[in-house]
N, C-alpha and C positions, 0 to 999 in steps of 0.2 A: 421586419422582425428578424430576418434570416439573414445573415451574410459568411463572404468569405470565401470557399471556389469549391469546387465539385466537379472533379472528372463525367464525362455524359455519362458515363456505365453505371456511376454510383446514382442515376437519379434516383431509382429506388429508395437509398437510403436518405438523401436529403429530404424526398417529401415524407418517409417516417419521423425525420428530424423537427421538419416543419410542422407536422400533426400535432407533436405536444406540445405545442404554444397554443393551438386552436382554442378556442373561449369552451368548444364543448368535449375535449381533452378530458378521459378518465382522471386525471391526476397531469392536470397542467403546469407545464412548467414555467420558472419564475425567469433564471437562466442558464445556460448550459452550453458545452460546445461537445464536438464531438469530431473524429479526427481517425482517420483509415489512412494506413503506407501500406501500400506493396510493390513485391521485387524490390525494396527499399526507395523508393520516390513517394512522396505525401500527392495522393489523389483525392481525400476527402479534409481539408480544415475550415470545418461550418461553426460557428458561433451563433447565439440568437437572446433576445430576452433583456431583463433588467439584471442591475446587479443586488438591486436591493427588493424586498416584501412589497413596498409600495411602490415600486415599477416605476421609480423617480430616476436613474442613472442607467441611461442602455449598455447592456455587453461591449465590451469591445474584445479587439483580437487579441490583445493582452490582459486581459484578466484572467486574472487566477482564482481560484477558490479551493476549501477545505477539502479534498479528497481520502482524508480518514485513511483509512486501514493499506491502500495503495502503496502506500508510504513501506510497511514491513516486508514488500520485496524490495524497494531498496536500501533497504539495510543488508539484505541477505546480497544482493548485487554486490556490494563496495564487499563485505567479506569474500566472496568468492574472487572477486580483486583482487584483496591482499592475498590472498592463499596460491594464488596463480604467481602473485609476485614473490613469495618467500618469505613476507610478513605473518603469513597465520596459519598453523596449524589446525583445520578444523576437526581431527581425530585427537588433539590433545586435548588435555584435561584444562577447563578455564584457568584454575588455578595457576598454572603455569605463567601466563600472562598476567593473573589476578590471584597473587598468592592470599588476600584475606577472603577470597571465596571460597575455599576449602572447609572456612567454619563448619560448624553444624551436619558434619559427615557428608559432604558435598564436593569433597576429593574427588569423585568420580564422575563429576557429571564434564562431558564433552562440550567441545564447541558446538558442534554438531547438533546438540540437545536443545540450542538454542534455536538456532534453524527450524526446526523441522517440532518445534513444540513439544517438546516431551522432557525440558529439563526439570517440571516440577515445583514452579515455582509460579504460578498462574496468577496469583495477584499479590500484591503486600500487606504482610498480615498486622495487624494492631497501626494500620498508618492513620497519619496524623493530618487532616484533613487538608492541607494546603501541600504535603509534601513532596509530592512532583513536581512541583517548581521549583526542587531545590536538587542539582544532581547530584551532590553531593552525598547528602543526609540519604538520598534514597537507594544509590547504589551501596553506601552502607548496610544500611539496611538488611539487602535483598543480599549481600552478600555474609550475613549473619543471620539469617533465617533459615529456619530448617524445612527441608523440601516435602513436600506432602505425601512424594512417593517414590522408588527407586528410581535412576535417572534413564530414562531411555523407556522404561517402562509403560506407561499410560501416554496418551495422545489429549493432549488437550489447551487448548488455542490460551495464550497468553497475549490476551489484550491490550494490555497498557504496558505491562513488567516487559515484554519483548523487547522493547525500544531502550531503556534500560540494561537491559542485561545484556543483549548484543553490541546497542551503541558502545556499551564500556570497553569489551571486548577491541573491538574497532579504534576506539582511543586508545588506548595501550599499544593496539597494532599498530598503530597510523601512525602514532606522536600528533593526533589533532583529534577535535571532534566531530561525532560522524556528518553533521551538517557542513562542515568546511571540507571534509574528507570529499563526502558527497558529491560538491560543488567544482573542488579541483580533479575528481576524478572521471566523472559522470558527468554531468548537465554543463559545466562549462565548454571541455571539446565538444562537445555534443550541442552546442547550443540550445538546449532544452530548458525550456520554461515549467520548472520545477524545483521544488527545494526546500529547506526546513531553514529556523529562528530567522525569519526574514527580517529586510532592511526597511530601511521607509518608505523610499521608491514602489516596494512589494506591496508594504500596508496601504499605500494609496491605491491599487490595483487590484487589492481584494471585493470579491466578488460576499456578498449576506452570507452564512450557513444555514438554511431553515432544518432546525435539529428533529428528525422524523422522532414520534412516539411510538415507545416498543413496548410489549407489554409487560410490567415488572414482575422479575424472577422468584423466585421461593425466597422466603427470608435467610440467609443462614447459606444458601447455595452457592458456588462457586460463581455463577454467572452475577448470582449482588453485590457478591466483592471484587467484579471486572474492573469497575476503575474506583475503587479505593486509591485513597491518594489525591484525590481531587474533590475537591471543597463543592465545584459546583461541576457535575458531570458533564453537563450541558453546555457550559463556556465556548462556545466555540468562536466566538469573533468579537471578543476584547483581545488589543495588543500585546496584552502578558501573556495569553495563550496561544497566540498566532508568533511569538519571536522564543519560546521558552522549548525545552531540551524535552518534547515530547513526542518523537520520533515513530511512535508507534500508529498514534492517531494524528497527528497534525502536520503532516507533509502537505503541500500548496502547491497550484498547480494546475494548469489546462489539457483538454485532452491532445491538442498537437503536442507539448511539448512530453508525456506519459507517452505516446504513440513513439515519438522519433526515439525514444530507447531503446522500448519494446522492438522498434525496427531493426534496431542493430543486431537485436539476439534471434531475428530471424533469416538473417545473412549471416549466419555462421561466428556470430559475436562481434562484425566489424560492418560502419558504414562510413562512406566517403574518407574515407584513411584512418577512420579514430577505431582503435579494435579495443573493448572491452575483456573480454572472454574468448582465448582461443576456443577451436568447437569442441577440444576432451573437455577442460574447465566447462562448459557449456551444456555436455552431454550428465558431466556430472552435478551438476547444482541441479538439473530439470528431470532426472533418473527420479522414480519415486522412491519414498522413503516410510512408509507406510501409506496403509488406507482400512477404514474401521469405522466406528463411530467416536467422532471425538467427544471427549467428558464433558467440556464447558455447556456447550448446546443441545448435546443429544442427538445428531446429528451427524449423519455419514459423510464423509471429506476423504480426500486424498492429498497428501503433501509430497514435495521435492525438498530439499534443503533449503527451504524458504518461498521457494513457491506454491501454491496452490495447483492442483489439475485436474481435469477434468472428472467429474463424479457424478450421484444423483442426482444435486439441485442442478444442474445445467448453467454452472460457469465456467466463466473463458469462452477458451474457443470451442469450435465444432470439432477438430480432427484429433483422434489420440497423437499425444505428443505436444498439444500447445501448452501453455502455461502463464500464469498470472496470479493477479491478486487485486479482488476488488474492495471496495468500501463502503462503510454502510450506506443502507440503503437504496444505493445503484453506481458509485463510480466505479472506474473498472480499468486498468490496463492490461493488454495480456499478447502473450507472440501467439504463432501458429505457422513455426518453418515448415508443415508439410505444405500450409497455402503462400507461405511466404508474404502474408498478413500481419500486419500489428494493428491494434485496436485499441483506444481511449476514449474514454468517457467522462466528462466533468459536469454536471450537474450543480445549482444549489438549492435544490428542492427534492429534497431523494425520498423512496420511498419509505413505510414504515416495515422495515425485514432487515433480515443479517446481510453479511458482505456480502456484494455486488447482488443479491436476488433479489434481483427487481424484474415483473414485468418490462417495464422502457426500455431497460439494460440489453434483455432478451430481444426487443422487440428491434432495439438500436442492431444489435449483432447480427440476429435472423438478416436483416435486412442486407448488412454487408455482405454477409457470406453469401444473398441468393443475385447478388451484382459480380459476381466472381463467373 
């Protein structure tokens, strides 16, 4: 049921790993891998399980799967890229880049505002139920919509619109889309099994999504109009939504290859010669950038300029200073330079909660960090 290598030290966590396949598993899993670097060397890449509900197709070491929301720190990654290369301005004004953003008295909102969730624009209003598959139609949109509240002002998680609003951002900077961006900057030196609008190669290697149920939000409420835009919220694993520009939630992916990034940013931004992030770039995308309760959820969070950090709910790491971004209901990737840790989580049977708080998540992490 289990395969793929484990340093002795980690046994701890291989047999937490092994537990949730057990038949008497609070919340058993279908499949999943899960993946520990430190001091930048991979000591834990476990995989286990089926890739499908009916447990017809085993795991393999190359499968990938839906890891959700994991995905909006690498968006914020390839921006802090370009900004390091001279590409992007995260203190100016979008517009700059994207002069029909300005519409609707939205001159002022920042790069930066995208990052860190507070530019104001949390979902798309009056959209047209299929319109996220279309980038076009929707960065229009969103850049002719008027923002709900002064920019920088209110903190509140932009679910879907993120991927959107910063992807575009990134095109304009890059001269490509952030998924080609992504690949020639990130995951390919990197060799990292991860990546968005996959190929066929990819679509044969996908791993089921079983889409956990959540409980629905007030009618009218910001959290019912989170993915507005999308005809069926829960698509997760047809081809048109596994290859299509949806950047926010649909990044793909195992935990080795989320892990060997996260590695990099726990060596000081560079491993085996490939340097992402000098350590000032690095010091400042993972500096926080508030912390509060944010509007969407109701719910106290901390943000970096696209990362997530440590706070109430007990995600990421353990040590002030790590940083990540998990997915719903339990993927997770995230550093920890003070342990010199990186962590991944892939899952296709996630819990029913918000990003990365999951029990198993906790249970997966507790476990690495008491093998340290």
């Amino acid at each position: 049921m289990i395969d793929g290598h484990c340093d002795t030290r980690f046994g701890r966590l291989r047999d937490e790993f092994a537990a949730g396949f057990a038949d008497t598993a609070p919340h058993r899993e279908i499949g999943a891998s899960v993946s520990v670097w430190l001091d930048g060397r991979l000591v834990v890449d476990l995989w286990g399980g089926r890739m499908d509900p009916a447990r017809a197709r085993p795991w393999q070491r190359n499968t990938i799967v839906n890891m959700m929301s994991v995905g909006k720190a690498m968006l914020a990654l390839v921006a802090h890229m370009l900004a390091e290369r001279g590409a992007l301005d995260l203190d100016a004004p979008v517009a700059r880049l994207w002069p029909e953003f300005a519409a609707a008295g939205k001159g002022g909102v920042l790069v930066r505002h995208f990052l860190d969730h507070t530019g104001g624009l949390p979902h798309i209003v009056d959209a047209e139920p299929d319109i996220a598959y279309d980038w076009a139609r929707t960065t229009a949109k969103l850049a002719a919509q008027v923002p709900h509240w002064p920019p920088g002002t209110v903190a509140c998680y932009h679910t879907l619109t993120v991927g959107f609003l910063l992807g575009e951002v990134i095109r304009r900077a890059a001269g490509a889309r952030f998924a080609d961006a992504f690949r020639d900057l990130v995951a390919g030196p990197l060799g990292a099994e991860y990546g968005f609008c996959l190929g066929p190669d990819e679509l044969a290697r996908c791993a089921e999504f079983v889409v956990p149920p959540l409980p629905r939000p007030a009618p009218g409420s910001l959290a019912a109009h989170a993915y507005d835009g999308l005809a069926d919220p829960e698509d997760r694993n047809s081809a048109r939504h596994r290859q299509a520009e949806l950047y926010a939630v649909n990044g793909h992916g195992n935990a080795r290859g989320i892990a060997r990034i996260y590695a990099a940013l726990t060596m000081g931004g560079e491993i085996d010669g490939v340097r992402l992030l000098s350590p000032a770039a690095l010091a400042r995308a993972t500096a926080q950038s508030w912390r509060g309760i944010e509007r969407l959820t109701g719910r106290p969070s901390r943000m970096s300029l696209g990362f997530r950090l440590p706070d109430e709910t007990g995600i990421n790491g353990l040590n002030e200073g790590s940083f990540g971004h998990g997915g719903r209901g339990g993927a997770m990737g995230f550093a920890d330079p003070v342990a010199r840790l990186a962590f991944g989580y892939a899952p296709s049977h996630p819990f029913a909660g918000g990003s990365g708080e999951s029990p198993r998540t906790r249970a997966l992490r507790d476990a690495a960090y008491a093998c340290l």
